[in-house]
N, C-alpha and C positions, 0 to 999 in steps of 0.2 A: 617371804612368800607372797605371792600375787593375790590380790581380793578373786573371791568367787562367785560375787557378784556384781552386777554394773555399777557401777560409778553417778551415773546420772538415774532422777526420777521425772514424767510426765502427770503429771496428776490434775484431779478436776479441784478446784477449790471455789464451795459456792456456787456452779456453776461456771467457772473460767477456768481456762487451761493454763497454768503453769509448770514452770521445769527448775530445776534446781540437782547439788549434790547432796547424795544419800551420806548422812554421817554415823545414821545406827539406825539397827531396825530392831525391832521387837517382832511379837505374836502379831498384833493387832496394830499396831503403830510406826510408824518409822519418822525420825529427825531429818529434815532437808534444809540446806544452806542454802538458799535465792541468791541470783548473781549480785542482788545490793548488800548482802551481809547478813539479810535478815534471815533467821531463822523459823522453820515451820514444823509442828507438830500434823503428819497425813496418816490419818485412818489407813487403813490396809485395804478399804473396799476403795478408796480412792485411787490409789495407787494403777495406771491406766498402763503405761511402756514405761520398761528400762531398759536403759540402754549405754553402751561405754565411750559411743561417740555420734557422730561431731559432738561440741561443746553446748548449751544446753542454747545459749543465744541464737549460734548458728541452728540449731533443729529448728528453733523455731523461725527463726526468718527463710531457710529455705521450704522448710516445708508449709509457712504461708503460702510464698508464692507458688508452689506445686499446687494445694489445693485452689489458688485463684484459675490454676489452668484448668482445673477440673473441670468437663460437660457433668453438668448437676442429672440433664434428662440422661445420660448413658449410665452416668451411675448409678439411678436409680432401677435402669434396665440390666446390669449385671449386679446388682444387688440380690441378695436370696432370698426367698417370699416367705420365709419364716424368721423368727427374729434369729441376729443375729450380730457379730462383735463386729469393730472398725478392721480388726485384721483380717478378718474375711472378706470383707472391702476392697482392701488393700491387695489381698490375693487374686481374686477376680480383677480389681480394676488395671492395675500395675502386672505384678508376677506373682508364682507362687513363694517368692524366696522375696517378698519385698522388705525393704530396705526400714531401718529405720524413721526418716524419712518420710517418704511413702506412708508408712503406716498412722504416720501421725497428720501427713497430709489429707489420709481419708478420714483420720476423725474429726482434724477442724471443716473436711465438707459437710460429715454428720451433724456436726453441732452447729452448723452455721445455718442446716436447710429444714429447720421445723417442720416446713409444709409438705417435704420429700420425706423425710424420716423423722419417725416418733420416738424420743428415748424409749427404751424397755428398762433402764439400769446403767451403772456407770459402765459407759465404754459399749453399750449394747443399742441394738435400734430393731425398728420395724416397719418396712414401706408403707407409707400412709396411699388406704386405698385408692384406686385411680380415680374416682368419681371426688371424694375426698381432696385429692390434687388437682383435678384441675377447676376445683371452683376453688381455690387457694392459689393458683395461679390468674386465674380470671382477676380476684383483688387485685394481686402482686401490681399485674396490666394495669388497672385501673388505675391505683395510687400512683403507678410512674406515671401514665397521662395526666391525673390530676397535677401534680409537684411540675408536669413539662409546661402546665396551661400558669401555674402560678408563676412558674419563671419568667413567661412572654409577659404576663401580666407588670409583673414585675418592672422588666425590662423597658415596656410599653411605657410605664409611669414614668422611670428613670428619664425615658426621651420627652417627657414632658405631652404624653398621650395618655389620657385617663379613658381605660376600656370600658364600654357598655354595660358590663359587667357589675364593676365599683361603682361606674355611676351611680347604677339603680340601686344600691345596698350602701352611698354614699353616709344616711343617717345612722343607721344602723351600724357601718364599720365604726363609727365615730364617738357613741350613743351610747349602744346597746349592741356588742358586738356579736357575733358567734366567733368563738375563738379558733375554732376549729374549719371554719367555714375560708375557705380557697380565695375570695374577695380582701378576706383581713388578711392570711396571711400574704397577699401579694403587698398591699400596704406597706404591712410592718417592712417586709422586705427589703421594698424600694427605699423606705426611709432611712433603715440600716444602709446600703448601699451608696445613696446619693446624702448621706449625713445632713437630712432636714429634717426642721419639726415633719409632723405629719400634715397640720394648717398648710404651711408652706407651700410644699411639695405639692396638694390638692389645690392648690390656690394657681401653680404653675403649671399644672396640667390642665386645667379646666375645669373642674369636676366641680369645682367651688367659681360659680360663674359670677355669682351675686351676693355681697357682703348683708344685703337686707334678707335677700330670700336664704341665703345659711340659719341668718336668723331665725328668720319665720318658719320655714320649713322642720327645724330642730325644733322649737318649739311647737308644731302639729305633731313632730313625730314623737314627743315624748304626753304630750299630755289627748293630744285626738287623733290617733292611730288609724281610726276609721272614718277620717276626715270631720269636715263643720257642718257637712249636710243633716236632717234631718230627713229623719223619714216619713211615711207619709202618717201625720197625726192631725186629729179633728180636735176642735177645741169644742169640751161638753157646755152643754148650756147651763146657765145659773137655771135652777128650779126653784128657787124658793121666791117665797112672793112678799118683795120686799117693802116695806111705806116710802115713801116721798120725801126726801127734807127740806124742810121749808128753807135755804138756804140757796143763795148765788156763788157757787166756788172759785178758785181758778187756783193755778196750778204756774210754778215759777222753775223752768230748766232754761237749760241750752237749746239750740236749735237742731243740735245733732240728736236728743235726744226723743227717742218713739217709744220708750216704757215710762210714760209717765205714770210712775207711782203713788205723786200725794198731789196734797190738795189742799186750798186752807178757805177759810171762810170766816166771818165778823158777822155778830147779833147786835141788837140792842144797843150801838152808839148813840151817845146823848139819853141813853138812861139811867146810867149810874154802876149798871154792872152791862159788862160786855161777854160774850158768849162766843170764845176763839174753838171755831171745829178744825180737827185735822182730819182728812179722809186720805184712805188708802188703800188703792187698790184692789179688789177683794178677788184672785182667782182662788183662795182656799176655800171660794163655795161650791167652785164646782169642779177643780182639779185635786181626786180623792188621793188619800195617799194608798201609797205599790199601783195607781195605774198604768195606763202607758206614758204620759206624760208626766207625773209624776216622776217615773223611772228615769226620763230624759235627764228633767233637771236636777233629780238626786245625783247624777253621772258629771253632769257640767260643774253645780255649785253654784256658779255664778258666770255673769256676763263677762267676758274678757273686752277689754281696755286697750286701745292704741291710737298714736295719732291717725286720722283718717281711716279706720275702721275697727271692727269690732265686732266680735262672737257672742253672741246671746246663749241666754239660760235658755231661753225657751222661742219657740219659730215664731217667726213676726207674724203667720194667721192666728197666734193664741195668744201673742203680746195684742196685737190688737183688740181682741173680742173683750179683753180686761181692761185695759188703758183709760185713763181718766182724759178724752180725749174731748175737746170743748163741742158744745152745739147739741148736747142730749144727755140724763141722767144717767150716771154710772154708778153700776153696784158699789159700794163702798164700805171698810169697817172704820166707822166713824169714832171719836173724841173731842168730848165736848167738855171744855173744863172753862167756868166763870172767874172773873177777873172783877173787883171794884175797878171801876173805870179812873179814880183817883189815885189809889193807891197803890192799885195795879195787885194787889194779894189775893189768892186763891177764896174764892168766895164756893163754900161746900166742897164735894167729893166732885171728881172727874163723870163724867157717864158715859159707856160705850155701848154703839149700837153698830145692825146691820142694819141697811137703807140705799137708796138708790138716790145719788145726790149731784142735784143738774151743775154742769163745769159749764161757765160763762167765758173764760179763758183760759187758754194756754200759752202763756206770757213768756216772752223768751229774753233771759237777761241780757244774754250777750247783743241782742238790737237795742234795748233801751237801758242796760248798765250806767250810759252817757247823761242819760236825763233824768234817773232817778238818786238826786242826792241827797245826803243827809237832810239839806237844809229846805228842799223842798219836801219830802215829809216832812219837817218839823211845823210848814206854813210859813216859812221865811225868806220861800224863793218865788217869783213869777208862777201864776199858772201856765200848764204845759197845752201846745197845740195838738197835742196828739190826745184824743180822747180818751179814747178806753184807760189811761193810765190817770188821767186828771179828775175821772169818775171814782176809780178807784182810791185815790190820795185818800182821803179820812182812812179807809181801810188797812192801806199800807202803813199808813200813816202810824198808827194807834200799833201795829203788829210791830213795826221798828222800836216805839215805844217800850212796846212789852218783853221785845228782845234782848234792848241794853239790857231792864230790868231785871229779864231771868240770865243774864248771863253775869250781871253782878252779883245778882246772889249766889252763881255757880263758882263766884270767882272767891268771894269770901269761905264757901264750902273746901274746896280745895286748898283754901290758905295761900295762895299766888296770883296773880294775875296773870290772865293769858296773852302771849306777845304773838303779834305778827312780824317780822323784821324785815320781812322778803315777800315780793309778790307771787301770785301761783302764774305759772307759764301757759299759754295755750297756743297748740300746735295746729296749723289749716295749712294743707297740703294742698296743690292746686294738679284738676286734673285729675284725680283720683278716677281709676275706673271700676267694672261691677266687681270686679277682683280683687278690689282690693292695691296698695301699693304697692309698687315695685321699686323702689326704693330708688327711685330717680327724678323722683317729682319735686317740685319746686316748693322748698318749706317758709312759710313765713311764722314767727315767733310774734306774737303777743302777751299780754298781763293782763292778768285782774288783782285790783288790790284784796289784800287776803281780810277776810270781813267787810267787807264792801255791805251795804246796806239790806241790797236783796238777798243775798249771800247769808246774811245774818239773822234775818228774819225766816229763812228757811231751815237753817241749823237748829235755831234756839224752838223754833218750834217741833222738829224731828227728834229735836234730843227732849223736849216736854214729852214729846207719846211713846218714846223710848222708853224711859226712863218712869213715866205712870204705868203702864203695861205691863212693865217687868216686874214692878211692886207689886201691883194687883194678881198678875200670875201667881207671886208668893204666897198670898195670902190665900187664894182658893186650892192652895195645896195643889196646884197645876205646873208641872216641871217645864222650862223653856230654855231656851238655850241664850248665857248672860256672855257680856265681854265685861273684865275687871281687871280692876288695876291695885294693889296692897296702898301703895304711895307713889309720892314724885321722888323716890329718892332716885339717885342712878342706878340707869340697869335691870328697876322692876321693869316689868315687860306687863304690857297689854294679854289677858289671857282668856282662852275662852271654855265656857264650863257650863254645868247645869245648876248650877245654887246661885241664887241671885243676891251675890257682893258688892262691896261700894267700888266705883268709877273713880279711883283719885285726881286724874287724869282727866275727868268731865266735871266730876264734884256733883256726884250723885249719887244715890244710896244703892242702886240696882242700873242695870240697862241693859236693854233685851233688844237685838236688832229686831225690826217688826213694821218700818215703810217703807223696806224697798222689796216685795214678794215677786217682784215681776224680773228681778236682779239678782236678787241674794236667795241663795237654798234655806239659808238658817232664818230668814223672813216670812216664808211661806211656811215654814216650821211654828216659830210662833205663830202666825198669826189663825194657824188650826187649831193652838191653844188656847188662843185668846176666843175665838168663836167657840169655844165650847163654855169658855166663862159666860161670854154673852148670853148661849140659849141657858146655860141652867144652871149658872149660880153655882150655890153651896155644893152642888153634886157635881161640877164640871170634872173634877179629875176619876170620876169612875167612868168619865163615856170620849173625855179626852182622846186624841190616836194617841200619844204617847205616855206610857207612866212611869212614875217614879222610881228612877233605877233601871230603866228602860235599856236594855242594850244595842237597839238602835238611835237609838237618841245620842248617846255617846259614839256610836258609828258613825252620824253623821258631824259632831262636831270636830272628830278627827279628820273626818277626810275632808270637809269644809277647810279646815285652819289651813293641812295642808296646802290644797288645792290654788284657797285665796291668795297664800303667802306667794306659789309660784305663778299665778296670774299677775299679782304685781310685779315682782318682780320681773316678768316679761314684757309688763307697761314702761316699768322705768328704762329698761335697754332700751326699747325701742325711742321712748324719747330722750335717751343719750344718745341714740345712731342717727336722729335729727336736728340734733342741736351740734351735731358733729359735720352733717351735712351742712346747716345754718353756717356754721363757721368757714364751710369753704367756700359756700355758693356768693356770702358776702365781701368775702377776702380778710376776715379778722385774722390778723398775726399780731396782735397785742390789744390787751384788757387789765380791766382794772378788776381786782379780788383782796377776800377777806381772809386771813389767814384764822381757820376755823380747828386747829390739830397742832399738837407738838408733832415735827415730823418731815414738814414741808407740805401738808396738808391745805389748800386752798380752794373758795369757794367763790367764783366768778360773783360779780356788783348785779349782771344785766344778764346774766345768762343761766339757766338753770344746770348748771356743771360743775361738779368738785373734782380738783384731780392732783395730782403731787407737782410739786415744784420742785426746784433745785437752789437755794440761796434764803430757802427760810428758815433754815432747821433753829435756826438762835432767835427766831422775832416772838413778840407775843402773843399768846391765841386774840383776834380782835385787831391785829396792826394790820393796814393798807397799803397794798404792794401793787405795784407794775408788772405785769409779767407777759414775756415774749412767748410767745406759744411754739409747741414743738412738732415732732413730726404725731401724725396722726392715724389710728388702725382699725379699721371699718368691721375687723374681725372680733380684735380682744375688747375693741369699744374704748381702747386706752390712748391718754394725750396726755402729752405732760409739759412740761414747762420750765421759762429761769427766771429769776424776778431779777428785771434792770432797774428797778427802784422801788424807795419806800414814799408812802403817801401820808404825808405827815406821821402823826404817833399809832395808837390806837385806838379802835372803833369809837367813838361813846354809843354806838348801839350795838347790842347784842348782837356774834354774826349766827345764832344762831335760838329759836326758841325754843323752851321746854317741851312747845306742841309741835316741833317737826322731826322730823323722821330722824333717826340717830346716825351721825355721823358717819359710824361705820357701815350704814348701808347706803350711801350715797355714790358709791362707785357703780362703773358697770358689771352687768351680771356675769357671773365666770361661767366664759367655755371651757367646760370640766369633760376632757374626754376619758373615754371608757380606753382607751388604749395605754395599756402599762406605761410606766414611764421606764421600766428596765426592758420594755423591749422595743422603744423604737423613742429616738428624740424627739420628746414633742412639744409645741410651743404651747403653751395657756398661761390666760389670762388668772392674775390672783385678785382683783378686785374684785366687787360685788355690787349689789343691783343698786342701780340708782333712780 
């Protein structure tokens, strides 16, 4: 006997149309066999056509292509305006006697055209109102023009033309994308398409014109979105009515430097006790905190760092109106701490004051580095022709003294001594304009040796008012914000917090940044602490601005740490993108380095550069090697290298000391883009900031 009913089922599963043979039906349920063997349990409300032929493959492939013939706008014009099933479709749109087929070809135009028709139910629909469609239509428009513009875009990239477009959204695709935004996907596109990083690719269209300004510009776009400008702020006047110190100061930086911060001064030489002031600064008397100013430099943190320019905490009319700048008294919050002139030991307690204290100098190391040596402070060398420095000798003199002094005893505090093994580098661009560099100018590399006398004399005494300030802060129950270190073991890390711990690291019991307020956020921070110790003592922390457990207190030392960490790091790229420049401007294709890392890890004799080699992986950390230098990448910041030789054995000096920055950060800073790497090849750099 012949079955009595069809053979094949259409059904909706989930949402998708499939067909198969019926093997059993029930009430509610029926068994279907899929053309791959699989078998399916369909509800009965699913159950859409049966039918005995064609085979279930062919309905479906002919009646695809039958609905791609479909006018969507006539069907939805022969469509009935009350709900109704796909076979009424089908009757209307084809015949009344339609076909298999047919019938299954107007349900995949149903199901395919959301914006034309509304399911009502399985197999059932209902014209979506006119007003309804055609702003559903209007999309539809818009998205293919969008998808048409990402194409050209696209395309445009591929031919090595970077549109208008991506330009201006260049940091942003890169950065801080919108994913969804027509610029990225044109990007991702191309780079799928012409199989490059995305670097590359931008690099070969244009878009990436300049290996410095990529730089620069990613770092504007990530940390000053709303540029370096300022706006327009008045720097308030100190009101308080300060005494006079009977003292002559002067004040020891660079020449690039216009925040000068501190200050020093000598009493009583030739009486037995010497009387060493450190002065600093003082705009926390009259930049209140949450003003406007304030606000600025809570936003900055700090002055950002680079060869040939540099971003300030705060606008050069308010760096000045504070600046210990020579030729008249400057407000100042002073420390005055007594020394036997013999024995050099703390004679009483420290004393801090506010005062206005006359700067007779502002001496700049890097002109007379040359002429002040050790041996002439000590009175062992010729006097100097140059005045101002020969008057000052007993003064510098006596402070160099006191320097070794406090930093042997900082040295036995810590249990090590501190090494210099390498010089610091200084970078002078030539040509620099109001701009700022462009990454073409002509770099000359110098040194300073690291401790150098001036150098030492200003440390030991900045880490003395650190370091007293942050005790005293402790003890008036006044919270300030410390840097501490557990030990020297490896891998403790420098850390920053509000409880005032020991500095293993300095070899000191406490230290509270507190002389640089015209530079550092966390300075101006304490130093509102510390002036509230000054006016009133025992009660200072009930009139303090911040107290104990403060939760902006801890707000700023987070966003501080952060902030600082990536200013440095944007210091150290830039002077790896210089000393990269150095390298080619003088023609260096071979130097001499210390192998610093198991790994092929090396670190240039004469150049401030760490980067991988190829032929050390076996030497010892400290052996001296030759190495030919490799190709080099103005992008990733990366160079590398092969050692043609070894230079005798190993170091006898450390290639590296306990006080420099850790190895592992001495690479360039990684271009980390926002763009997936599953959707689009992209080149980056794995190194990190040097």
């Amino acid at each position: 006997m012949g079955q009595s009913h069809p053979m094949y089922l259409l059904f909706d599963d989930a949402g998708k149309l499939l067909t198969g043979r019926i093997l059993s039906e029930a009430d509610s349920s029926l068994q279907v066999e899929l053309d791959s063997g699989k078998r399916a349990k369909v509800k009965a409300a699913n159950a859409l056509l049966r039918f005995d032929k064609p085979s279930p493959s062919q309905l479906m492939e002919r009646a695809g292509a039958l609905a791609a013939s479909m006018e969507l706008a006539l069907a939805y014009e022969f469509a009935p305006d009350d709900e109704f099933g796909f076979g009424d479709l089908a009757a209307e749109y084809f015949s009344a006697k339609a076909s298999a087929e047919e019938k299954a070809a107007a349900l995949m135009c149903l199901h395919g055209a959301p914006h034309y028709f509304r399911r009502a139910g399985k197999g059932r629909y209902k014209k979506a109102p006119p007003d309804i469609l055609a702003q559903a239509l209007a999309a539809i428009e818009k998205k293919a023009q969008l998808q048409a513009q990402i194409d050209t875009w696209a395309a445009q990239l591929c031919d090595g033309v970077c549109p208008p477009s991506v330009r201006e959204q260049l940091y942003r695709i890169l950065f801080k994308p919108d994913k969804n935004g027509p610029e990225y996907k044109a990007v991702v596109d191309a780079a799928k398409r012409s199989q490059e990083g995305v670097l590359a690719l931008l690099q070969r269209c244009g878009a990436i014109e300049n290996a410095y300004q990529f730089h620069w510009q990613r770092f504007l776009f990530e940390h000053f979105p709303k540029g370096t400008g300022f706006g327009p702020l008045q720097a308030p006047p100190i009101t308080d009515t300060l005494p006079l110190a009977n003292v002559q100061a002067f004040s020891i930086d660079d020449s690039q430097t216009t925040e000068i911060d501190d200050a020093l001064s000598i009493q009583g030489l030739g009486s037995g006790t010497v009387t060493v002031g450190v002065h600093i600064a003082a705009p926390g008397l009259a930049i209140a905190p949450d003003s406007a100013i304030d606000q600025v430099a809570r936003t900055r943190l700090s002055t950002v760092y680079m060869p040939g320019h540099k971003i300030t905490m705060l606008p050069d009319e308010v760096v000045q109106t504070y600046t210990l700048l020579e030729g008249a008294p400057r407000p100042a919050l002073s420390l005055y701490v007594q020394f036997d002139e013999d024995t050099l030991a703390v004679v009483g307690e420290g004393r801090s004051a506010l005062e206005q204290v006359p700067i007779a100098h502002n001496l700049r190391h890097d002109q007379i580095d040359h002429l002040v040596s050790a041996e002439w402070l000590q009175g062992e060398a010729p006097a100097l022709d140059e005045a101002t420095l020969q008057t000052l000798q007993p003064q510098l003199g006596f402070l160099f003294r006191l320097a070794q002094h406090l930093k042997a005893q900082r040295e036995v505090a810590r249990g090590k001594p501190e090494t210099f093994s390498r010089p610091d580098f200084t970078f002078n661009l030539d040509s620099v304009g109001e701009e700022g560099p462009q990454g073409t100018e002509t770099v000359r590399l110098g040194t300073r040796r690291r401790g150098a006398p001036l150098d030492l004399i200003v440390a030991e005494a900045m880490i003395l008012a650190n370091s007293h300030w942050g005790q005293w802060l402790a003890r008036c129950g006044v919270p300030g914000i410390y840097r501490s270190q557990a030990s020297l073991a490896p891998g403790v890390k420098v850390r920053m917090g509000a409880k005032a711990l020991p500095h293993a690291g300095i070899g000191v019991p406490a230290y509270a940044w507190s002389t640089s307020p015209l530079r550092r956020y966390v300075d101006l921070v304490n130093q509102w602490q510390i002036m509230a110790c000054v006016r009133n003592g025992p009660t200072a922390a009930l009139v303090a601005p911040f107290k104990p457990k403060d939760a902006q207190l801890f707000g700023v030392i987070s966003a501080f740490d952060t902030a600082y960490t990536a200013y440095n790091q944007f210091q150290n790229g830039m002077e790896r993108y210089w000393t990269l420049q150095h390298i080619r401007q003088t023609g260096i294709s071979e130097l001499e380095a210390t192998v610093i890392k198991d790994g092929g890890l090396v670190r240039a004799d004469t150049l401030p550069l760490v980067f991988p080699v190829m032929g050390a992986d076996n030497l010892a950390r400290g052996s001296r090697v030759r190495v030919r230098l490799g190709a080099m990448d103005d992008i990733s910041l990366e160079v590398g290298g092969t050692v043609i030789g070894q230079i005798g054995g190993a170091s006898d000096a450390s290639p590296a000391s306990d006080t420099d920055e850790d190895e592992d950060s001495a690479l360039a800073a990684p271009v980390a883009l926002a763009i997936d790497l599953d959707e689009a090849p992209v080149v980056a750099d794995s190194g990190e900031a040097a």
